[in-house]
N, C-alpha and C positions, 0 to 999 in steps of 0.2 A: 504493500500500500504506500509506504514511503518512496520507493522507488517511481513510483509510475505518478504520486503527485509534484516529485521531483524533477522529471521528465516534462512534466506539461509545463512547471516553471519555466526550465531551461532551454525545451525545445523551440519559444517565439524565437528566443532571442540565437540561436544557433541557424536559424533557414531566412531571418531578416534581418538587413541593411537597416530598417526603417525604425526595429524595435532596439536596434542596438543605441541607435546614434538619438534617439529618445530619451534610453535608461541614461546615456555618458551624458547628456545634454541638461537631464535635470540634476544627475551627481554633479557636477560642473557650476549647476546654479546654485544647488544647496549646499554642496559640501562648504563653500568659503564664508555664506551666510552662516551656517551652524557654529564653524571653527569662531569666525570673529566674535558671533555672541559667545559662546564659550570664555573665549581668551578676555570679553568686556566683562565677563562675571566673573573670570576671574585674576583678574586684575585690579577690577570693586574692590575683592574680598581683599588682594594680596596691598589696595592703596591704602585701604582702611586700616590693616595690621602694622603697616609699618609708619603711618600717624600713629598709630597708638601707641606702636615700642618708642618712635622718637618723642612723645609729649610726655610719657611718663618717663622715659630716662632724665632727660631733662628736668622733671617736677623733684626726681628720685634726687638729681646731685644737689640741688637747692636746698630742699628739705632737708639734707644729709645734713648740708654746710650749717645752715639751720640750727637744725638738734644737736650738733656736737657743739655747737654756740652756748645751747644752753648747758650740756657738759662740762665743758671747760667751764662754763660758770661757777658750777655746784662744787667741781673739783678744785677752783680759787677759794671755793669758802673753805672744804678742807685744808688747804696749803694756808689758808692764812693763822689757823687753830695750829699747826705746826710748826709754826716758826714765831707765836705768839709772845711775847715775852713771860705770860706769866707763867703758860704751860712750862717754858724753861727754868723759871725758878720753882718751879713745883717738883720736878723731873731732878734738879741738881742741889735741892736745900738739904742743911748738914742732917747726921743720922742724930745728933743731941739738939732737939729743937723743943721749943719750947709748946703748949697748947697754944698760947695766942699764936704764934708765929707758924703754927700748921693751917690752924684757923683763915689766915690771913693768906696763905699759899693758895688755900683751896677756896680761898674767896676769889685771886685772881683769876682762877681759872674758871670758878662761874663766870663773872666779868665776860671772859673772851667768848668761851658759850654760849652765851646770851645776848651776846652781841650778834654774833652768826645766826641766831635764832629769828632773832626781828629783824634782820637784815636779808633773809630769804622768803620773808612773805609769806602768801598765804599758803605758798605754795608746797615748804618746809614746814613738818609738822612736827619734828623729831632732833634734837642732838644727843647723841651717845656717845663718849669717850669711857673708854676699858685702859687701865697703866697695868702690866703685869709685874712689877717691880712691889706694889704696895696693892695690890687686886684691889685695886679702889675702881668702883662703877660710878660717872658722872653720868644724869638723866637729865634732860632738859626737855620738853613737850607742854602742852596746854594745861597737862593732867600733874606735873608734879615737876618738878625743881628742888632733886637732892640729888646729894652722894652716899655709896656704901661701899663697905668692903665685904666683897666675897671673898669664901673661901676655893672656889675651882671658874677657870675659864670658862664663860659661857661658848655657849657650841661653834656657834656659826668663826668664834675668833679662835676656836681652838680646830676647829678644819681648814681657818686660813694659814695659821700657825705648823702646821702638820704638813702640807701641801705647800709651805714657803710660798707663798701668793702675797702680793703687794697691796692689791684692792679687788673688791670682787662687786656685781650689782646684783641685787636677788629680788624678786617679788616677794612681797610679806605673804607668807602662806595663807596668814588670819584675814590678812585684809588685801584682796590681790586690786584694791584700786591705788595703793601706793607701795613703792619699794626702797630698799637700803641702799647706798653708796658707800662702801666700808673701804677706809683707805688705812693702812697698817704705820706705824708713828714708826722710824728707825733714826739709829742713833748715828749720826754723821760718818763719824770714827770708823765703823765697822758694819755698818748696816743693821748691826741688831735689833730685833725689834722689840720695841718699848712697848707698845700698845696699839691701841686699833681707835681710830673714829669713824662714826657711823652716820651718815643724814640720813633721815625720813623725811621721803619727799612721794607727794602726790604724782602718778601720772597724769592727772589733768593738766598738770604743769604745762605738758610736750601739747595737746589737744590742739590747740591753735596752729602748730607750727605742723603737726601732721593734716589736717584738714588741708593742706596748698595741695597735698595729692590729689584732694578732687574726691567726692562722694559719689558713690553707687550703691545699691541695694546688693548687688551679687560681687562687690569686690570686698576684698578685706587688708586689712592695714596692720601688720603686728612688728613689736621691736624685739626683738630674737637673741638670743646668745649668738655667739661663731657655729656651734651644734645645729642651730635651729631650731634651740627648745624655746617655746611661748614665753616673754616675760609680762608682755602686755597687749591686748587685742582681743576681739572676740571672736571665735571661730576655731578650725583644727587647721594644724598644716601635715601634708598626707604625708607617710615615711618615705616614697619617693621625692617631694621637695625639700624634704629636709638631708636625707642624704646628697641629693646636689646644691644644697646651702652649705653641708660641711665642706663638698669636696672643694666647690667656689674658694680657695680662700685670701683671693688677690683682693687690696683695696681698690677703692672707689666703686663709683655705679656699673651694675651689670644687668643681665638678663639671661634667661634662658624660661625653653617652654616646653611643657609635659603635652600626654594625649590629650591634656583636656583643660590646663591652664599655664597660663602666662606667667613669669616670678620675674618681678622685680626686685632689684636689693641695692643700697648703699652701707658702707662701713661706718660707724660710728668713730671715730678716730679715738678719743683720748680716751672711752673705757670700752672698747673693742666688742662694742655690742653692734647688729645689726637692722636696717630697717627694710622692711618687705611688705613689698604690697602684691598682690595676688589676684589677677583677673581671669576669669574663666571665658575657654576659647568662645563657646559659646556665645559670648555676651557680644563680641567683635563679629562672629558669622551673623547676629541678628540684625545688628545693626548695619551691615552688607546686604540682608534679602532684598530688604524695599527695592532698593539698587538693582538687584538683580533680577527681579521676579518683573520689573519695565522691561530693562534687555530682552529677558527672554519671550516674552507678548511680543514686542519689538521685532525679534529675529523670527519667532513664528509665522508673521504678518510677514517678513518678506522674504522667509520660505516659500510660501504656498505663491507668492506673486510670482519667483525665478521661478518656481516649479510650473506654473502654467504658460510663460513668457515660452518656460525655455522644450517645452511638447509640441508647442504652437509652431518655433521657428524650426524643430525639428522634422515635425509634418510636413512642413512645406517644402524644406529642404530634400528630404528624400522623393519628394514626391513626382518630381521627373527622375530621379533614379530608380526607381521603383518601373516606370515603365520603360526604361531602355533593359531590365533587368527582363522584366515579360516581352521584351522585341530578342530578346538572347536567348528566351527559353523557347522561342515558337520558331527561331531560325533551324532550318535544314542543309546542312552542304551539298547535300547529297542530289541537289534537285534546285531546280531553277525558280529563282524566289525573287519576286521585288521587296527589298527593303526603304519605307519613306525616309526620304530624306530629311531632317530637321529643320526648321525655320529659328529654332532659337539663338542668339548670337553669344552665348553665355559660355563656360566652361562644358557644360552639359552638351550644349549643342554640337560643341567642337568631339565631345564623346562620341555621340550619335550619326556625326558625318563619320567618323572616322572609324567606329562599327563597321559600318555600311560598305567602307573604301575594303576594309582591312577584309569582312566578306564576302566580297568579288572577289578578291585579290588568290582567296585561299582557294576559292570554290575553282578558278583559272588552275589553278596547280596541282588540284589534288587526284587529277589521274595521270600526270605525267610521271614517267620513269626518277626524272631529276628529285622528284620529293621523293618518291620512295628511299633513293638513297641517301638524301640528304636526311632522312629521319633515321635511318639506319646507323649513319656515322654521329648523328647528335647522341641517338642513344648509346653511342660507346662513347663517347666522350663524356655521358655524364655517370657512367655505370659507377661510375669508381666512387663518387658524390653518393649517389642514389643506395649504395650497401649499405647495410648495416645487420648484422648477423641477426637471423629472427630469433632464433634460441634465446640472444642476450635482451632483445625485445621483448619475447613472451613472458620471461623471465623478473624482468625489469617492472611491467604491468603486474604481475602477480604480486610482487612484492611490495607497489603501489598499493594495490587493493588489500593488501593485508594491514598493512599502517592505517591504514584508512577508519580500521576501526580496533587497532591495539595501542595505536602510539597518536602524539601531540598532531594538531594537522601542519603548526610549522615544521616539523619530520619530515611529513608527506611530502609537504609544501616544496621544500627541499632537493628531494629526488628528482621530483616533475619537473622543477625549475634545471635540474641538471641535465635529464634527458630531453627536454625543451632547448637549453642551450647545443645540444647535442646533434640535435635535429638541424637547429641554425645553421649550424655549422657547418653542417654537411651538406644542406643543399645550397647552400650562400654561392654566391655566383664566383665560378673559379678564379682565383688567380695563378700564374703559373707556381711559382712560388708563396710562402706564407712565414712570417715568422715563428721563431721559435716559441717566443711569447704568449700567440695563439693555440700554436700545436701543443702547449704545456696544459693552457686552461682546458684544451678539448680532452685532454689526459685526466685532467684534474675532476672534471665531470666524471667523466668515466669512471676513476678510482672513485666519487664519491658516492655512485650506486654500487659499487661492490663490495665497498667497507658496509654498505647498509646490509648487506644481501650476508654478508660472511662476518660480521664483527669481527669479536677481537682473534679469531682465527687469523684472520689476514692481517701483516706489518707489510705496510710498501710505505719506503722512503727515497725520497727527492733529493739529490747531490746537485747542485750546481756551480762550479769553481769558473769564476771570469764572468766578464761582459758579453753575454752570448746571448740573451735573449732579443735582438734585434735582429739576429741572422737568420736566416733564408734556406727554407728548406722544404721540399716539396710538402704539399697539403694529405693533412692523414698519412703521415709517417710514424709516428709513436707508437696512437692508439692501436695500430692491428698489429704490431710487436706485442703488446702489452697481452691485447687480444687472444694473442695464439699462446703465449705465454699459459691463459688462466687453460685455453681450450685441450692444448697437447700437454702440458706440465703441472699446474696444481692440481686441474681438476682429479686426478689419477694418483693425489700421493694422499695418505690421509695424516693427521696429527695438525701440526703449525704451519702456513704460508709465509714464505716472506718472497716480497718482489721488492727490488731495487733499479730504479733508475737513476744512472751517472754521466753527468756532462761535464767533459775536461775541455779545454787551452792545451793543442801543441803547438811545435813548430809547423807541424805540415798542417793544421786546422783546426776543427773541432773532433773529439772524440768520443761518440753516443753509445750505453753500452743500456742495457737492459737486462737484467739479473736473476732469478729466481731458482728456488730451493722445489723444483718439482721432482715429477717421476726420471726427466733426462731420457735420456737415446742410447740406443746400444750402438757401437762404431759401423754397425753394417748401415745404419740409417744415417746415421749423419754423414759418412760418407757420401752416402748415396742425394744428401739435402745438397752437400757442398756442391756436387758437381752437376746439380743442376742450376745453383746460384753462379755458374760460371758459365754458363752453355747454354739453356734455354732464357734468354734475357731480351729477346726481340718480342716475345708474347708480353705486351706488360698491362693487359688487360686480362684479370687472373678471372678461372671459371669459377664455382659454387656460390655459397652463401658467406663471404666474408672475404675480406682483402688477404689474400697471403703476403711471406715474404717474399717470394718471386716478383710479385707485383711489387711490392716496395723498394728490391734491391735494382731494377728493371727503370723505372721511375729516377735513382738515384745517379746512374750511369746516363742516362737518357738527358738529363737535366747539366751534371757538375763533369759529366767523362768516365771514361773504362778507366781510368786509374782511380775514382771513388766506390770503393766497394763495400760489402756485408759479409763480414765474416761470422760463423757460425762456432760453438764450444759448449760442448755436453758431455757429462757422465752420467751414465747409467746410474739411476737412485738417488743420485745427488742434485741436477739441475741445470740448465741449459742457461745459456748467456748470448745474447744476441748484441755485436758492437757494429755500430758503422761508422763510416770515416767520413767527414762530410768538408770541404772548405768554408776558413770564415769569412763569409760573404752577406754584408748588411744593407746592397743596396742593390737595385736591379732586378 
């Protein structure tokens, strides 16, 4: 059933001019309409994405500059409690001191605390200073303004402590709308460390300065460790962006994009935290449709207009072709016919006169003696062209039709196109001569239905040493080496094939040798080959189904001289080798 509604498809257009140059006429009008909408939606989509990557990179380095503005800020306040004056006499008064005079230390060091307190606004909710030297805890907050001495490191300063870390920024677990800034107090001399300060600071703080990103319902905004763990933001970031957030780990702004969204990120410079914002592709493709859903209305509308434009000019175009086609199918040579003569002035007309000329012309000739013979010597002149072994034809088809429904149809595809070049080839209008160049590709066809046909049974390799593929050597010289090669030598040996073709550079010319590991010849037969490659060399139009080498060594003498010859070398079991001696000759 598939077969026979495939047949009614394919057969208009196989027995009609009219349906062919129709189908090509509307593919012609539509294919360039389809492709442009196409490449207009998507080039919509590809303008739209890359505004988007270039406005958020751009918003990303600003913002970056930005938030670490206000860093360095928060990080000034700790550097100022650091090099405070009082903290230093706090840090260095004697071990025999008096209560007023402890009193009085630790008065200046609230001073500085408190200073830094109302000096960071609404923003800073928090000072905490830890000395490990005296485990004294300074508090400063809304809620209480004292000191105590503990007896063990609270956590967070004894993991920074443990971990040799300088400063670290964390989200308060209790309250994730603000975080810590914990900067480690070290002793000039040797870096030891004295102690830790701590600010509590709002994220709202940053709000403003993250808002320049720009708002969406479906993007999101978070500030990150280097890891790519959440310190503040609403939403998740999926284990795939955060592993290419860790791997990212060059400063400034970048980008990169998943199956399914867009990452943007800037470094935070002075406490190596980062900022990412997160668009989903989505949100870029929606905003592309509008765009694209006009295009393609757009390209549909003038679809269907080349498609009727181009039926129309079709029609008309065939349509004296069409009748000089039914004035060819009702001609008779054989019997005495008026043919009308044409009145059109056109290309066509010039067809139709020249029908007409062209069939007198033949119908005058075709009982004379002279055609007889003149068709006689064409057909030897093209016999040599017109071969092609049916075995390797029948064969070739079979093997078509089995790909056809086990393997890729670019496979198929493949074959056809080689035995299609093959065909070309060979009836292509003679030249005396052919390059080497061509005679390689019509081999190379050749080998590539027979590597399909034999897999990895069959190794042939190609040798070519020198500039030879420009020279000159009669047409269909290779292939029917190769040919008799597979027909008298591999076919007959069984296990592994190997065929080798080698082309040398001597002094006296080129050196063609053709190689393989077949059955081989017993010395009665190849004697018996040579001394007909020496003697019968006038017949050089060979009988059966396939060009021999007689034909080929016949052809080579005929062309370059009796001094270019074919010599032949076989062993019994091992494999035959076919060389000829040809001159390097690249023009003429």
């Amino acid at each position: 059933m598939f077969g026979r509604l495939r047949q009614r498809v394919v057969d208009p257009f196989k027995t009609s001019i009219r349906n062919k140059l129709i189908l090509t006429m509307i593919l012609i009008a539509i294919v360039p309409v389809v492709v442009v909408t196409a490449l207009a939606a998507e080039n919509s989509s590809a303008s739209m994405e890359k505004q988007v990557i270039g406005t958020n990179l751009s918003n990303m380095k600003w913002t970056g500059i930005y938030l670490s503005d206000q860093f360095s800020r928060l990080n000034n306040m700790v550097y100022s409690l650091q090099i405070s004056p009082g903290l230093a006499n706090y840090l260095n008064r004697p071990e025999a001191e008096t209560p007023a005079s402890q009193f009085a230390a630790q008065q200046n060091v609230f001073n500085s605390l408190n200073s830094v307190y109302y000096s960071g606004g609404n923003h800073l909710v928090g000072v905490v200073m830890y000395l490990h030297e005296t485990g004294t805890l300074f508090t400063i907050n809304s809620m209480q303004n004292e000191v105590e001495e503990i007896s063990g490191i609270p956590r967070v300063y004894r993991d920074l402590l443990r971990e040799n870390k300088d400063f670290i920024v964390e989200t308060d677990s209790a309250d994730p709308g603000k975080f810590r800034l914990i900067r480690s107090i070290n002793r000039f001399e040797n870096q030891e460390k004295l102690g830790y300060i701590s600010l509590e600071v709002l994220w709202s703080y940053f709000d403003q300065t993250i808002r320049l990103l720009g708002e969406g319902k479906e993007q999101s905004v978070f500030v990150t460790d280097m890891n790519g763990r959440i310190l503040y933001g609403d939403g998740e970031i999926s284990p795939d962006v955060a592993a290419e957030l860790q791997a990212s780990k060059g400063a400034g702004p970048g980008q990169f994009r998943t199956d399914r969204e867009f990452v943007f990120y800037n470094t935070l410079d002075p406490v190596d935290l980062r900022l990412v914002k997160i668009i989903p592709v989505a949100t870029i493709n929606e905003s592309a449709r509008a765009t694209m859903n006009y295009g393609l209305i757009v390209g549909m509308i003038s679809t269907m207009i080349s498609a009727l434009f181009a039926f129309y000019f079709a029609w008309k175009t065939t349509k004296p072709i069409i009748g000089l086609a039914r004035a060819m199918r009702k001609l008779d040579l054989t019997k005495e016919q008026t043919i009308p003569r044409s009145k059109r002035r056109d290309e066509i007309g010039l067809l139709e006169t020249n029908f007409a000329t062209m069939a007198q012309r033949i119908r005058d000739h075709i009982n004379t003696e002279y055609r007889i013979r003149l068709e006689k010597k064409t057909a030897e002149l093209k016999a040599l062209q017109s071969q092609i072994n049916p075995h390797f034809l029948q064969n070739t088809l079979q093997l078509i039709g089995g790909m056809i429904f086990s393997q890729k149809p670019a496979e198929s595809y493949g074959i056809i196109r080689s035995l299609s070049e093959m065909f070309r080839y060979i009836v292509r209008d003679p030249d005396a001569l052919a390059t080497l160049r061509a005679e390689l590709e019509h081999l190379n066809h050749y080998m590539n239905i027979q590597q399909q046909r034999f897999g990895k049974r069959l190794h042939y390799e190609l040798n070519i040493d020198g500039d030879v593929l420009d020279c000159r050597i009669p047409k269909l010289t290779l292939q029917p080496i190769v040919e008799n090669a597979f027909v008298h030598g591999l076919d007959h040996k069984t296990g592994e094939w190997r065929l080798e073709v080698t082309i040398r550079v001597e002094s006296e010319g080129i050196r063609l040798m053709v190689r393989d590991n077949g059955a081989g010849m017993e010395n009665a037969q190849l004697q018996r080959l040579r001394t007909q490659l020496n003697r019968d060399l006038e017949q050089v139009w060979a009988k059966g189904t396939s060009i021999g080498l007689i034909n080929v060594a016949s052809r080579i003498q005929m062309y370059f001289g009796a001094e270019y010859k074919m010599s032949l070398d076989s062993v019994w079991g091992k494999g035959t080798s076919v060389t000829l001696h040809l001159p390097e000759q690249k023009e003429g």
